[in-house]
Each structure stands twice: as C-alpha cells, then as structure tokens.
FITOR-841334 format. One record per residue (C-alpha): residue in one letter; x, y, z. Coordinates in pm, whole numbers, padded with zeros to 5 digits, always signed. Each point is the difference from the previous one (the first is absolute). Layout:
BEGIN
aXYZ;...
***
This chain:
BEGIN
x+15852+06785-00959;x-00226+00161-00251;x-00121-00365-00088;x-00080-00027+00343;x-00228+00312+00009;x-00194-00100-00356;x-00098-00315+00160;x-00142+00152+00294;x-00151+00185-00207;x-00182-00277-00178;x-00105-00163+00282;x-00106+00298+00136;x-00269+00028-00264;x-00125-00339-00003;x-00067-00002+00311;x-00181+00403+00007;x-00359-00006+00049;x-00079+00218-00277;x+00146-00292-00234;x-00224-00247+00182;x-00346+00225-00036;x+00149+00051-00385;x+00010-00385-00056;x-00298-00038+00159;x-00191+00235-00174;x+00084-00170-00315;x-00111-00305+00091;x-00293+00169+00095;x-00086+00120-00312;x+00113-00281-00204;x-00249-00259+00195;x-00249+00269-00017;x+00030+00002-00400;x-00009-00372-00032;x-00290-00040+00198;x-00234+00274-00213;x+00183-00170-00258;x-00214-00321+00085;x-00296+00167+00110;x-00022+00174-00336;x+00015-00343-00161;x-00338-00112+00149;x-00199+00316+00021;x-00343-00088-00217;x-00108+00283-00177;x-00407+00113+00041;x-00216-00125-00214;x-00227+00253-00176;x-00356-00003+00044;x-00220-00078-00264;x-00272+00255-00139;x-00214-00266-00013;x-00025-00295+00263;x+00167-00356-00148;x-00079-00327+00116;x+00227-00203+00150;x-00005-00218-00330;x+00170+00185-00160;x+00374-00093-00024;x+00246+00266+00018;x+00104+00009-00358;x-00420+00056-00087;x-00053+00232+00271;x+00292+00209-00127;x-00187+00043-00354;x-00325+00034+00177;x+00125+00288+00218;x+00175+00185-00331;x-00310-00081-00143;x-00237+00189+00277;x+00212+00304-00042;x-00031+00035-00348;x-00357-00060+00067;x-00079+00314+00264;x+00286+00197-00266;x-00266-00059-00209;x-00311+00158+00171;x+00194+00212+00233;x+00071+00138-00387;x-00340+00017-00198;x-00131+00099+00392;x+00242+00320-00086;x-00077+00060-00264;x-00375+00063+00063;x+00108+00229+00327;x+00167+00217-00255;x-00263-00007-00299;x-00310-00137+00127;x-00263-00038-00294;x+00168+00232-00236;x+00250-00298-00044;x-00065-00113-00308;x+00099-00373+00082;x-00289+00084+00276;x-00217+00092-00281;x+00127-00324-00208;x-00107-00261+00277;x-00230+00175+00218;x-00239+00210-00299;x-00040+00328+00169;x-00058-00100+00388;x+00153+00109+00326;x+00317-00142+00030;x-00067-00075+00419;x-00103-00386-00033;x+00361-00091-00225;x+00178+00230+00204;x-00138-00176+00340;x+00042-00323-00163;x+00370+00069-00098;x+00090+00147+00378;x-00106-00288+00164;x+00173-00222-00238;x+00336+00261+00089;x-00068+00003+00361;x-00304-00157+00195;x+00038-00215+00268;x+00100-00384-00053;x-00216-00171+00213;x-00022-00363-00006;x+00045-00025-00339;x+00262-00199-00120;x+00213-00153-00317;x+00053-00410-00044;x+00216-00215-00231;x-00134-00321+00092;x-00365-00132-00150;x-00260-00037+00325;x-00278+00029-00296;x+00197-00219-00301;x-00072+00226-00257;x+00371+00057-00072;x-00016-00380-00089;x-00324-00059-00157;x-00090+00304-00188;x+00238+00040-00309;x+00181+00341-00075;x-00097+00135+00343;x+00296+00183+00153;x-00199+00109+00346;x-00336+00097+00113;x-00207+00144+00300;x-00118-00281+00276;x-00328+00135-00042;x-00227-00156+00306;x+00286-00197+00051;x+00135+00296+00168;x-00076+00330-00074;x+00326+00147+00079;x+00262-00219-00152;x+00116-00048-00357;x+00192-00289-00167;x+00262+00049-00226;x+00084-00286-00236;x+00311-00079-00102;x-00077+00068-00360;x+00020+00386+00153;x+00347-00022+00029;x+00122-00161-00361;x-00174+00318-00185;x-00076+00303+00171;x+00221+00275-00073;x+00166+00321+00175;x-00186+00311-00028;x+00371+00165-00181;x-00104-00191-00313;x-00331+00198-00045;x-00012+00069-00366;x+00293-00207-00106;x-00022-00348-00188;x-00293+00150-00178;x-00229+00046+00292;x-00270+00288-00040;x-00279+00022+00237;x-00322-00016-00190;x+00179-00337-00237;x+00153-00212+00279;x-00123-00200+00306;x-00044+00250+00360;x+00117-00297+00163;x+00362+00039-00200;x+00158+00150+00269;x+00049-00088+00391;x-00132+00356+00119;x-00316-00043-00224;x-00093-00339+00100;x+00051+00067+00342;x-00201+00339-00004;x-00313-00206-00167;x+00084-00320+00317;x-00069+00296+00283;x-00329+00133-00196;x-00111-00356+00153;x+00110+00030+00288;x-00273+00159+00239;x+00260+00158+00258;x+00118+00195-00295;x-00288+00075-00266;x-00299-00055+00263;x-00158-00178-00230;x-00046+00309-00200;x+00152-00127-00336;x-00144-00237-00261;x+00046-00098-00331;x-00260+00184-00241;x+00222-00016-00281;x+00197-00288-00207;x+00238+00192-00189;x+00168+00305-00127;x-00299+00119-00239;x-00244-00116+00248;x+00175+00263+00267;x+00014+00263-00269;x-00373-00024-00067;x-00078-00056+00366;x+00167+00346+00063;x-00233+00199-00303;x-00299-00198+00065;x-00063-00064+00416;x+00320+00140+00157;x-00160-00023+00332;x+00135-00374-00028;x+00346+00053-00096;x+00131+00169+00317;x-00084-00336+00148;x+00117-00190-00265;x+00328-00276+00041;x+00143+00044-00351;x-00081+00393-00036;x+00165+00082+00298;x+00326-00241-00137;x-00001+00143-00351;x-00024+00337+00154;x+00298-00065+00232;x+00215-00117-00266;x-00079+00226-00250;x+00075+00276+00232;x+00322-00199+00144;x+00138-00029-00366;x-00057+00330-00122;x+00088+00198+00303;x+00318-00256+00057;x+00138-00301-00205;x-00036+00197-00291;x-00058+00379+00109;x-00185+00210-00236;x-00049-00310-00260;x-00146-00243+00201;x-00125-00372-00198;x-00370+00033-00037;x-00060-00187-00284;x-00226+00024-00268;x-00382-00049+00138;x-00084-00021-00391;x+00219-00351+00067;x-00220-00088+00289;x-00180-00332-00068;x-00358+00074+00092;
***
C-alpha cells in the first residue's frame, strides 16, 4: 500500500508543471550561457586612436611603437607647456633657453604640439621620397614639397630611439647627448616641420647646445622660434621636474663641444 502511494507520488511530480517550467528554465539559462560564451570569444576590442594620424604603412607591430611614441611626445610638451602656465619667464629653464623674453611664442608652440588640430597631416613607414634608402644614417625626415603635411619615418627610427622613462639613465644628460635620443624628442623636432602644427613658425637658427645657450644671451628674439631650444628646454624641464625630480641630468655646458 504505502509503496503504492510513493509512486504516485513520483509520478505525480514528473509530470507537475512547476517541474516542467523548472527544467525548462535551466535549459534556458544554460543555452543562454553558452551562447555569450561564444559571443565573448569573437568580440574585437576598439582600437585606440592615435594622437597623431598613421599611415596605412605602417604595420601593426610599428604603429603600436609609433602610437606609444606620440604620447610620450604630447607628455612631453603638454609638460614643459605646464610648466610655463605655472612660472612663465621667472622659470629659470625659461631664462636658460629663451634669455629673458616672454614665454607666449614656446608656450603657443608647445600647446599646439599638446593639442591642435591634426589636419591632413600624416605619419608613413614606407619611402615615397627614397631617402630612407639612399641617404645613410637617416632614420626619417619631413616630405618637404613633397608634401607638406606628411613625415617619413625610417626604419632606422625604430632600432634606436628610446622611451622617454630612461631620461637620464645610461649616462644621458641633456646638454652632452643627441635631442634626437629619445622617441618624444625626435618626434617633437618631426612636428616643428610640419606646417599644420608649427605654421611654419619654427626654424633652425642654432646647431647645437652652446649655439642655443648663446642664442638665448645674445638675440633671444630667435630662440622662442628655435627647433632645438624649444627641445632642450622641454627636456631639461621634463628631467628635472620628473625622471629625476629635484636633480634633473643637465650636464656640464663647460663639457659642451663648441
């Protein structure tokens, strides 16, 4: 008898509709899991846009350097462009680079750098012009009349530029080693070229470190407009404000070759 009643029972609740919905449900959810499952599996992740544009040849491996290397490169003068906001000519990097001028010109020169608008401009790895090819040591170089807007970089570029978080390691100092040392700096002097950027406003009046030091006492109505013043400045004021704080790796100018 009472094995009679327990399998009623059973059969009872296999066949309830609150068991069905419950075995439903869980199928439910189980197909539901496997399919985001697989959707997860092929969702692409965005690609980030570049600070500066990059031409399309440019394989993904360079323009992944190329676009660490543009943000170092507005870190750079979205940093010495600070830094004049805050001191202006009492700076006495300002005073350094720029002899005792308004600080305006650098400090226009440095926000468009940080933030103007791109344009047409552009960034190649290929060599329309074949000076990559033909002229020996060159790592990149502005188009010129070729194109105003674009700028080659060679592949020499990426075999020896360096990250700006080595600034005043492996003996680098600022007024003994090349401007070009670092991927920020090189990049920083590339958009001087560039007229979407610098509006043709920047030159080269000066050859080297002593030259920009006696530029700056002697006609300092130049230097604000000057490509390697405006770099030294930067990276003077980048390594002593913050890959070295309070130390900074000037060098000895009584080392300068003049």
């Amino acid at each position: 008898m009472r094995s009679s009643i327990f399998l009623s029972l059973l059969a009872g609740a296999a066949a309830s509709p609150l068991a069905a919905r419950q075995e439903s449900s869980t199928s439910t959810s189980a197909a539901s899991v496997a399919s985001t499952s697989i959707e997860s599996t092929t969702v692409s992740l965005p690609t980030a846009t570049p600070l500066f544009p990059i031409h399309k040849s440019c394989n993904s491996t360079l323009s992944r350097q190329l676009s660490r290397a543009f943000e170092e490169t507005v870190e750079l003068a979205t940093h010495a462009r600070d830094h004049l906001l805050k001191y202006g000519a009492s700076s006495p990097f300002a005073k350094k680079y720029f002899g005792g001028n308004t600080t305006v010109t650098p400090l226009g020169i440095f926000s468009r750098v940080a933030s103007a608008d791109r344009g047409n401009m552009t960034f190649r790895c290929d060599d329309p012009d074949k000076n990559c090819a033909t002229q020996e040591g060159w790592a990149g170089h502005w188009r010129g009349t070729n194109a105003t807007q674009e700028t080659v970089i060679c592949d020499l570029s990426f075999t020896k530029r360096r990250w700006l978080d080595s600034l005043c390691g492996l003996g680098y100092t600022v007024a003994n080693s090349p401007t070009n040392t670092f991927w920020a700096t090189d990049l920083l002097h590339r958009t001087f070229h560039v007229p979407q950027i610098s509006e043709d406003a920047v030159h080269h009046y000066a050859e080297d470190f002593a030259e920009v030091l006696e530029m700056a006492k002697t006609t300092p109505e130049k230097s604000a407009f000057d490509s390697d013043s405006l770099i030294y400045f930067a990276t003077d004021v980048y390594a002593y404000e913050v890959a070295a704080p309070g130390v900074g790796c000037s060098g000895d100018e009584d080392d300068v070759e003049e």
